[in-house]
C-alpha positions as CSV (number, residue, x, y, z in Angstrom):
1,X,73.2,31.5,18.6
2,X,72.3,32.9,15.5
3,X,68.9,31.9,15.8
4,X,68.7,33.2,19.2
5,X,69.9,36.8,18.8
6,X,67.7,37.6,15.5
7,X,65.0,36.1,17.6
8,X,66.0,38.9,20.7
9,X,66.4,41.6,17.8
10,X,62.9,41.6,16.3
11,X,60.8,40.8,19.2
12,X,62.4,42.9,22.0
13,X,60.8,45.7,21.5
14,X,58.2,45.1,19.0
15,X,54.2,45.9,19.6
16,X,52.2,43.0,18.9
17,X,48.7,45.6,19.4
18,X,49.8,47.7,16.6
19,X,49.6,47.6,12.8
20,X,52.9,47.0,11.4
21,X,53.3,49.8,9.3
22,X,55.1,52.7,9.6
23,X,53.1,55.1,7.4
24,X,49.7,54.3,9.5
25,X,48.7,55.5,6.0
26,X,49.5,52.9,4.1
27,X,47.1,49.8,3.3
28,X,48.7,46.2,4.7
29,X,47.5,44.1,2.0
30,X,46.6,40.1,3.1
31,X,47.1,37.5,0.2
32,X,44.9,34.6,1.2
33,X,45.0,30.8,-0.5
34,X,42.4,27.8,0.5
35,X,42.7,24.4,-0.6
36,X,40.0,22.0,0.4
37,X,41.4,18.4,1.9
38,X,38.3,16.6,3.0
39,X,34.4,17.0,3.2
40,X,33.4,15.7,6.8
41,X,29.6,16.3,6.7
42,X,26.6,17.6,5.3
43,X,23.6,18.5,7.9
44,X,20.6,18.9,5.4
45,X,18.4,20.0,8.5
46,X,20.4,22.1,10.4
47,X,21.8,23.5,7.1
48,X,25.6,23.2,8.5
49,X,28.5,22.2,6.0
50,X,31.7,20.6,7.5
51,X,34.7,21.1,5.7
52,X,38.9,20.6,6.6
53,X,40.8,23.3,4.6
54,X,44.3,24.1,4.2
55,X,44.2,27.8,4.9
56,X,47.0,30.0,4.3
57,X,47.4,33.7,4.4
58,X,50.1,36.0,3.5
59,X,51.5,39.5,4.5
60,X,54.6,42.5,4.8
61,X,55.6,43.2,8.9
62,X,58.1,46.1,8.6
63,X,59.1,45.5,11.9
64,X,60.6,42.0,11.0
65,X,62.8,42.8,8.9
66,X,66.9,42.4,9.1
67,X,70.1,42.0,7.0
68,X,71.1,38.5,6.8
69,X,75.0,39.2,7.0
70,X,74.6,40.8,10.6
71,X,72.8,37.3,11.6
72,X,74.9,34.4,9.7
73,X,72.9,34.7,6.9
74,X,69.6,33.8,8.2
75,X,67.3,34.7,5.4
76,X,64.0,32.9,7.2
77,X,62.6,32.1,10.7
78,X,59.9,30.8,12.6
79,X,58.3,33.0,15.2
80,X,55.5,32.0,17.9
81,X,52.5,33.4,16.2
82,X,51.4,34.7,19.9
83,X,54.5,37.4,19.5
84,X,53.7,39.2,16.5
85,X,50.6,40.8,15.0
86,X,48.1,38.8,13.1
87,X,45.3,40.4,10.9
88,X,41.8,39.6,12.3
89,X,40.7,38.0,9.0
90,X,37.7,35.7,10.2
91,X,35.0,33.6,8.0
92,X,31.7,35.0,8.2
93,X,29.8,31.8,7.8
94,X,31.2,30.3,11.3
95,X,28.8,28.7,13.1
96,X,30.7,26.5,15.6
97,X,34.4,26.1,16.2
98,X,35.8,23.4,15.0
99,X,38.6,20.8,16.1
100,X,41.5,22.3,14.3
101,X,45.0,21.4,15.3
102,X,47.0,24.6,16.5
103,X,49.4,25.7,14.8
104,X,52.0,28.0,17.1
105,X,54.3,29.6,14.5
106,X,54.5,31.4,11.6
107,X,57.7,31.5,8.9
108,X,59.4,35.3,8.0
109,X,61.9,36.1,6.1
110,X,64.7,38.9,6.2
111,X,62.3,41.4,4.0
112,X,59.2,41.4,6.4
113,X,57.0,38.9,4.5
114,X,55.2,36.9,7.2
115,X,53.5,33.3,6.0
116,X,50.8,31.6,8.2
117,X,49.8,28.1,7.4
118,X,47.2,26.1,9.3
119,X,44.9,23.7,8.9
120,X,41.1,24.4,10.2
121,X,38.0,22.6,10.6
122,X,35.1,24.2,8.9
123,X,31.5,24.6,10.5
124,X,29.7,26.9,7.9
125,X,26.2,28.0,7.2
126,X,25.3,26.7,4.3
127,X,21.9,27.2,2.3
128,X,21.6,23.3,1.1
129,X,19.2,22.4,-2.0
130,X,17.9,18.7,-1.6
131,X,15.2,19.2,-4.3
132,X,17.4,16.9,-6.6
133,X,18.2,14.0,-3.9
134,X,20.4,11.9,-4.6
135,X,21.7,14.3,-7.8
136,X,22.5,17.3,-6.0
137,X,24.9,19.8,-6.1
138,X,25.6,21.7,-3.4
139,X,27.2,25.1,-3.8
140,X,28.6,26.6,-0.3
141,X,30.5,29.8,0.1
142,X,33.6,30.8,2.8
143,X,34.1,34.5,3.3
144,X,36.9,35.8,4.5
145,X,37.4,39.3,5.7
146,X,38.6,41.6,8.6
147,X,36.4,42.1,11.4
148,X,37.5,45.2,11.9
149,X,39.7,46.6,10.0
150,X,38.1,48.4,6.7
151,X,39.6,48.3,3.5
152,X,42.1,51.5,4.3
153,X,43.7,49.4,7.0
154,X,43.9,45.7,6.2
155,X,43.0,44.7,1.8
156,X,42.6,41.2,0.5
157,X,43.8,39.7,-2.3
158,X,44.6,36.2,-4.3
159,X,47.7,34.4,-3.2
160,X,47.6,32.3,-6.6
161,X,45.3,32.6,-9.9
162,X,41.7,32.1,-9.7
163,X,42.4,29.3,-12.6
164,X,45.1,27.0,-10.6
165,X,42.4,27.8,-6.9
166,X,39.7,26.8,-8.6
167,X,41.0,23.1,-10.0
168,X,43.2,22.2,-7.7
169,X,42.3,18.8,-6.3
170,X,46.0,17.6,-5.2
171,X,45.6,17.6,-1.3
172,X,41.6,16.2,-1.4
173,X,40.7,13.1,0.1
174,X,38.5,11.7,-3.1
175,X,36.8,8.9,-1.0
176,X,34.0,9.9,0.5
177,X,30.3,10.5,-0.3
178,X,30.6,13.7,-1.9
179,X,33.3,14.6,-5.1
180,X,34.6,18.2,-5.3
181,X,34.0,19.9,-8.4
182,X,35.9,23.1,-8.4
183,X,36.4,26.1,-6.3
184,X,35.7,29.4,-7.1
185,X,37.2,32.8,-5.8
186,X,36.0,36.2,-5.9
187,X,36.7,39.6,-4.3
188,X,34.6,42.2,-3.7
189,X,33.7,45.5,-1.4
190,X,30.5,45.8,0.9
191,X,29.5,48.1,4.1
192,X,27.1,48.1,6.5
193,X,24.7,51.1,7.3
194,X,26.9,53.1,5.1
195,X,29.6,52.8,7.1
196,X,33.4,52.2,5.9
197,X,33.8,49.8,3.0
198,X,35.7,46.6,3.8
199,X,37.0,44.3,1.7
200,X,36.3,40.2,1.5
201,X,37.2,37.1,-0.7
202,X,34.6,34.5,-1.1
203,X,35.5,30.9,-1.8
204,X,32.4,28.8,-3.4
205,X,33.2,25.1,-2.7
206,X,30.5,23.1,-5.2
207,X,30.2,19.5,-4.3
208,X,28.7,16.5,-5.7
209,X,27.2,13.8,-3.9
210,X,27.3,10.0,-5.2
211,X,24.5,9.0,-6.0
212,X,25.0,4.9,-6.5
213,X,24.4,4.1,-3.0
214,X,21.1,5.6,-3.0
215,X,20.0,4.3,-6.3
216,X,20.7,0.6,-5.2
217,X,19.0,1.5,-1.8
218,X,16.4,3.4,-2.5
219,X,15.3,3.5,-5.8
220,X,16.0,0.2,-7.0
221,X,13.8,-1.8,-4.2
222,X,10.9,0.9,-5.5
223,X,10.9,0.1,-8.9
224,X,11.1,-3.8,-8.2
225,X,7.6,-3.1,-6.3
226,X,6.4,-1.3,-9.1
227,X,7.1,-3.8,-11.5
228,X,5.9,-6.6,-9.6
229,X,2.2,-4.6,-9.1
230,X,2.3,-4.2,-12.6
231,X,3.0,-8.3,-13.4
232,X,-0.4,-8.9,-10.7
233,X,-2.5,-7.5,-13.4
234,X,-1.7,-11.2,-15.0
235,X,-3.7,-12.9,-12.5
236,X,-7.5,-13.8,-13.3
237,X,-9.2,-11.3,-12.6
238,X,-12.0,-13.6,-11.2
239,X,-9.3,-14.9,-8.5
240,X,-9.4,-13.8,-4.8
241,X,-5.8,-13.9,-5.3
242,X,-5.3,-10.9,-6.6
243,X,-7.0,-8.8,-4.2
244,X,-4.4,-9.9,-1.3
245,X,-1.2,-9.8,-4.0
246,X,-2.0,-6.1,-4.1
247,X,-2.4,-5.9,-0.6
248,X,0.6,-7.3,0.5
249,X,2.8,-5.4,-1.6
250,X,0.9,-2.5,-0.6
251,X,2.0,-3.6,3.1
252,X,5.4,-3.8,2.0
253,X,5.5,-0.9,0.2
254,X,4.5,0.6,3.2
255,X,7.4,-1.4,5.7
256,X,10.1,0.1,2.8
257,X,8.9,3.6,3.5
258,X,9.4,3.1,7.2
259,X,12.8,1.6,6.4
260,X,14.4,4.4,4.4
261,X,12.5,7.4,6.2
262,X,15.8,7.6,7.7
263,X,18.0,8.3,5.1
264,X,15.9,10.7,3.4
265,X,17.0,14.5,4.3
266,X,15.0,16.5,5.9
267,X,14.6,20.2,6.1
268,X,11.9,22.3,7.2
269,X,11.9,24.5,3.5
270,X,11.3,22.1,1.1
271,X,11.0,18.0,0.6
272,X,13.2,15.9,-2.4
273,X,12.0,14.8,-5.2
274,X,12.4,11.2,-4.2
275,X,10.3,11.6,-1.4
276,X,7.4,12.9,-4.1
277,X,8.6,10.1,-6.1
278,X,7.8,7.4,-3.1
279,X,4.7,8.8,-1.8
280,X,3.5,9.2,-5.6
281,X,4.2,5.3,-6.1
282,X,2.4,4.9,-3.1
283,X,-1.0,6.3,-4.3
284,X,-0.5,4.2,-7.6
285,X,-0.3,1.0,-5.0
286,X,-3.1,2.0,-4.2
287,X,-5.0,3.0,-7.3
288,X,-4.1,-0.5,-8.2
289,X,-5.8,-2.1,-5.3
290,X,-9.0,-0.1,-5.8
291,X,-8.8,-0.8,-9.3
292,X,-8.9,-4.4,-8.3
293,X,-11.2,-4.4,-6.1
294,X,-13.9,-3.2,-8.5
295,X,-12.8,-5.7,-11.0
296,X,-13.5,-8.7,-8.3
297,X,-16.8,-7.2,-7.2
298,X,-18.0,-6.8,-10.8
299,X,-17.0,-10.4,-12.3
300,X,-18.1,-12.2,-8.6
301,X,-20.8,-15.1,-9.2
302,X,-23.9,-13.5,-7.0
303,X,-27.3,-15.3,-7.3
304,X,-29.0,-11.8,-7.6
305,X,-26.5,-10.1,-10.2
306,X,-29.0,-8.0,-12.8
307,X,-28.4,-8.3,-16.3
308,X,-25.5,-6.2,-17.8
309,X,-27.0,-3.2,-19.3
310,X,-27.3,-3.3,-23.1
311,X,-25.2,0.1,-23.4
312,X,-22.2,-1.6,-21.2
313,X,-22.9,-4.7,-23.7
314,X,-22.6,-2.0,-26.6
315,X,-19.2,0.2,-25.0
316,X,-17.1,-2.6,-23.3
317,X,-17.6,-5.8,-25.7
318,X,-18.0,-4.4,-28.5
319,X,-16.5,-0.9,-29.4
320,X,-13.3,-1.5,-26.3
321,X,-12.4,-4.8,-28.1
322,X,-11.7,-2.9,-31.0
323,X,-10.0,-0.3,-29.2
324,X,-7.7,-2.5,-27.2
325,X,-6.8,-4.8,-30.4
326,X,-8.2,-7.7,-28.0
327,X,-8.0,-10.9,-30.4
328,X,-11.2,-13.0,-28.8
329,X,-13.5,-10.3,-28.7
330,X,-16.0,-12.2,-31.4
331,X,-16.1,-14.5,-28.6
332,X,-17.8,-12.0,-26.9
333,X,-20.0,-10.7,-29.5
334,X,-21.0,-14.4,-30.2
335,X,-21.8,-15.3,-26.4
336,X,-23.7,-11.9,-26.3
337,X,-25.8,-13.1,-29.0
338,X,-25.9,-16.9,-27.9
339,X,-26.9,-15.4,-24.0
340,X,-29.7,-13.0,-25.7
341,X,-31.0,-16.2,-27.8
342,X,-31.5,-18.5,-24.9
343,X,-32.8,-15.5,-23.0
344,X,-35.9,-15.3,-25.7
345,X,-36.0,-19.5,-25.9
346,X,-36.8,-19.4,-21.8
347,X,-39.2,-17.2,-22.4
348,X,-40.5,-19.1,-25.3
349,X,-40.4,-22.3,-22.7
350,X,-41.9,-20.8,-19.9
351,X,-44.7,-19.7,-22.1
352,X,-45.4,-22.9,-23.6
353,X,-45.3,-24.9,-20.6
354,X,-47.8,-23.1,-19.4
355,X,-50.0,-23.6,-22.2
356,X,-49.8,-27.1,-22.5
357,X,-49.2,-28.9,-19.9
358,X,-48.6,-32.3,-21.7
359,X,-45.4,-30.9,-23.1
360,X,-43.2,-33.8,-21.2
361,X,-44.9,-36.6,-23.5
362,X,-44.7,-38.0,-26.6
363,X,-46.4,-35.8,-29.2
364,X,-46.8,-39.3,-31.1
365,X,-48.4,-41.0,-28.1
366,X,-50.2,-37.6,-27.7
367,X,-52.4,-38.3,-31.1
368,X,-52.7,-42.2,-30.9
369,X,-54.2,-42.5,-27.3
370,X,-56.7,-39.6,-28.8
371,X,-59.2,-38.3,-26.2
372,X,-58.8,-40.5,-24.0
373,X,-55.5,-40.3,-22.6
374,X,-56.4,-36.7,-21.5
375,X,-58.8,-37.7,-19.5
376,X,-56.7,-40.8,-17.9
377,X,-53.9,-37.6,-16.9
378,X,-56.5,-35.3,-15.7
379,X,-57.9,-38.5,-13.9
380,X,-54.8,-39.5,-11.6
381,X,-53.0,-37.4,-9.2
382,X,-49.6,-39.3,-9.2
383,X,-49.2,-38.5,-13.0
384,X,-50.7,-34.7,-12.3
385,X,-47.8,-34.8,-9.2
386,X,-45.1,-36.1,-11.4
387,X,-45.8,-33.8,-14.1
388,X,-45.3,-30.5,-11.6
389,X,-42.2,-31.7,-10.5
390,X,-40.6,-32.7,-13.8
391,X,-41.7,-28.6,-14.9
392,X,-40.5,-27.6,-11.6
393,X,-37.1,-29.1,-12.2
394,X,-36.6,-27.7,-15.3
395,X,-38.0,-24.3,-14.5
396,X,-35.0,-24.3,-12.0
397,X,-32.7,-25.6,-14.2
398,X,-33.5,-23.3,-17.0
399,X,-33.1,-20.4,-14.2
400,X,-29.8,-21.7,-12.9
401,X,-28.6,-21.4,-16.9
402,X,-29.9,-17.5,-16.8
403,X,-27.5,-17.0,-13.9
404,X,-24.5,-18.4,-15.5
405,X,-24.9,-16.4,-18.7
406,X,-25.8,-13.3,-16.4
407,X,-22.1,-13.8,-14.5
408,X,-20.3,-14.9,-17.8
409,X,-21.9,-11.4,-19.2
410,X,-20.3,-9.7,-15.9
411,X,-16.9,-11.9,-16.3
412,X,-16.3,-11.0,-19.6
413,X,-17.2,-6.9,-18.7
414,X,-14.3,-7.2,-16.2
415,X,-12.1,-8.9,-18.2
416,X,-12.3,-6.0,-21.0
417,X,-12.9,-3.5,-18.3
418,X,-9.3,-4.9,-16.5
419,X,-7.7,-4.9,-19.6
420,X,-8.5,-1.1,-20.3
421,X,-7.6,-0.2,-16.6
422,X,-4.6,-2.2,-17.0
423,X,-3.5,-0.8,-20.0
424,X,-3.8,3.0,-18.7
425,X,-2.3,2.4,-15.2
426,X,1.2,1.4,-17.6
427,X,0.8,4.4,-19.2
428,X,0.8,6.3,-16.6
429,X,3.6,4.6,-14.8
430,X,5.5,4.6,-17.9
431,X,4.9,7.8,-18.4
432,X,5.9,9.0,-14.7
433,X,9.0,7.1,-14.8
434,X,10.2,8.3,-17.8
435,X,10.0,11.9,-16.6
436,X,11.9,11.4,-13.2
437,X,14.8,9.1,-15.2
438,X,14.6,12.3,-17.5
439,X,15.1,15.0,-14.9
440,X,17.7,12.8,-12.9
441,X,19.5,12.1,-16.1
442,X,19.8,16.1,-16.7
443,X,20.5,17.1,-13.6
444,X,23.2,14.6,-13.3
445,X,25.0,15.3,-16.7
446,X,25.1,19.3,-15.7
């Protein structure tokens, strides 16, 4: 009964439409509190930031106000919040109405002081960074303030310290893909068009995501590619074998992309680092295939391969050797100067052959037959017959020998020319990956 008739007493004639003051000149001041429970979702392209808060606000109705004694000592009670006045305090970064769970009443005690506590699902605007993918920190503001009301009419203010706001993790649900950091308040005065000043509190939530499921995902399979390209330089480089290694892992390089396009964000401002990171890996895939490529078509066997110039003689197997610390480069040297000798001894061949054309015979059978053997050779046709094929044979022979020191030339410029291209493609990986894992590292310790 008690309940009943304070409930009769402060609502039967009270005016919900009407500021509840009665000085209209005096400021009703709204103390506001947030506490974040849960981060639902984060829309990277529509730039949208779900959160569920614990909102509760705080104000003096002097029209709710009573002496306990006249009521059996009832110093608090709840009120439909449809019955009394509520300040329009709204958040400015609203872009859909969430699923919230109404909440119809509010608690006031016997001096006035109204408390309304409810939880709300978030839909906010939020301007979302993904440069540093899958180390970002997002940093999302919720404004509060009166839609209406200027600052004359309805002030803000802190319900608790900025200090115990901005640490306090007690109610947040710590399982999810993003960690809250801390959550800052601030308060400050704006107009529009020079109209009335009104006054707003801003809440900066700053979340972290986690990044280990994209690092085994996403990174990880990346860099195994990468380091199985880099173990293909191992393979002869005068083996076909290469050329479709380095194609297939180009292929599957490619199939990954396709794989995790999907969980990549995407936004129409900018594009993550990772992405750069996987397109960049991409064009060294395929630097590495070209790369091979050349090294096949310079060391393949090919009846009409020219000589190796003497200046590629001069950079590659003599002054690269010593460059790359290469152990076996006298081998090189030494078959350079063994391939130049038998060069000059064809020659030497060729011309004596066809100065005398008894070179297949016995010198010592040469001087004891005397003049007239000559004349027996020149005589019959088998031994003139024989004689041009025996020279044939070994003219082809002797050619066949020029073309195997012509490709060994050419198979050892690869070999020195793979090692060089081998050695700068790590470099350059190296040196790629040790910037990313140095920007990542940073931006994850901050």
């Amino acid at each position: 009964p008690a309940l009943r008739r304070l409930t009769h007493y402060l609502l039967a004639h009270y005016q919900k439409g009407t500021r509840p003051v009665r000085d209209w000149r005096k400021t009703t001041n709204v103390a506001i509190d947030l506490m974040v429970y849960a981060i639902l979702s984060v829309d990277e392209k529509n730039q949208v930031l779900t959160t569920y808060i614990w909102y509760r606000q705080h104000w003096t109705d002097e029209f709710l106000r009573w002496d306990p004694e006249h009521f059996d000592n009832v110093t608090q009670i709840s009120l439909p919040v449809e019955s009394i006045w509520v300040p329009d305090i709204l958040i400015n970064e609203f872009v859909d109405v969430g699923k919230s769970p109404p909440v119809p009443y509010v608690y006031v005690d016997h001096h006035g002081e109204v408390q309304n506590l409810k939880p709300i699902q978030v839909m906010t605007a939020c301007s979302l960074d993904i440069y540093n993918f899958p180390f970002d920190v997002q940093n999302c503001s919720l404004t509060f303030t009166s839609w209406l009301h200027h600052i004359r009419d309805i002030n803000l203010s802190l319900w608790r310290q900025p200090e115990l706001v901005k640490f306090d993790r007690s109610v947040f649900m710590n399982q999810g893909e993003w960690e809250l950091l801390y959550v800052l308040s601030h308060f400050q005065e704006f107009s529009v068009k020079s109209s009335d000043n009104y006054a707003e509190m801003k809440f900066y939530v700053v979340i972290r995501r986690r990044p280990l499921f994209y690092t085994v995902s996403l990174l990880l399979p990346s860099i195994f590619l990468m380091v199985t390209d880099i173990v293909g330089f191992y393979l002869p480089p005068n083996s076909g074998e290469r050329v479709s290694f380095k194609i297939t892992l180009l292929l599957g390089y490619s199939v990954f992309l396709i794989i995790v396009s999907d969980t990549l964000p995407a936004t129409a401002v900018g594009t993550p680092l990772i992405g750069i990171y996987f397109v960049v890996c991409m064009a060294l895939l395929v630097i590495s295939l070209t790369e091979t490529i050349l090294i096949v078509y310079l060391v393949h066997k090919q009846d009409l391969q020219p000589h190796v110039p003497t200046w590629v003689k001069h950079l590659l197997l003599e002054k690269a050797t010593v460059l790359l610390c290469i152990r076996d480069r006298t081998k090189f040297i030494r078959s350079r100067t063994q391939s130049m000798d038998l060069s000059g001894q064809v020659e030497n061949n060729d011309s004596t052959a066809k100065l005398n054309p008894y070179s297949c015979e016995d010198p010592r059978e040469h001087e004891a037959s005397g003049s007239a053997k000559p004349m027996l050779v020149e005589g019959s046709p088998l031994t003139l017959g024989v004689l041009r094929e025996v020279t044939a044979i070994r003219s082809f022979l002797e050619k066949r020998e020029e073309f195997r020191d012509v490709a060994r030339e050419w198979l050892q410029v690869g070999y020195v020319l793979d090692v060089l291209l081998f050695r700068a493609y790590l470099v350059v990986v190296l040196a790629y990956s040790i910037t990313l894992g140095t920007l990542w590292s940073v931006w994850q310790d901050a």
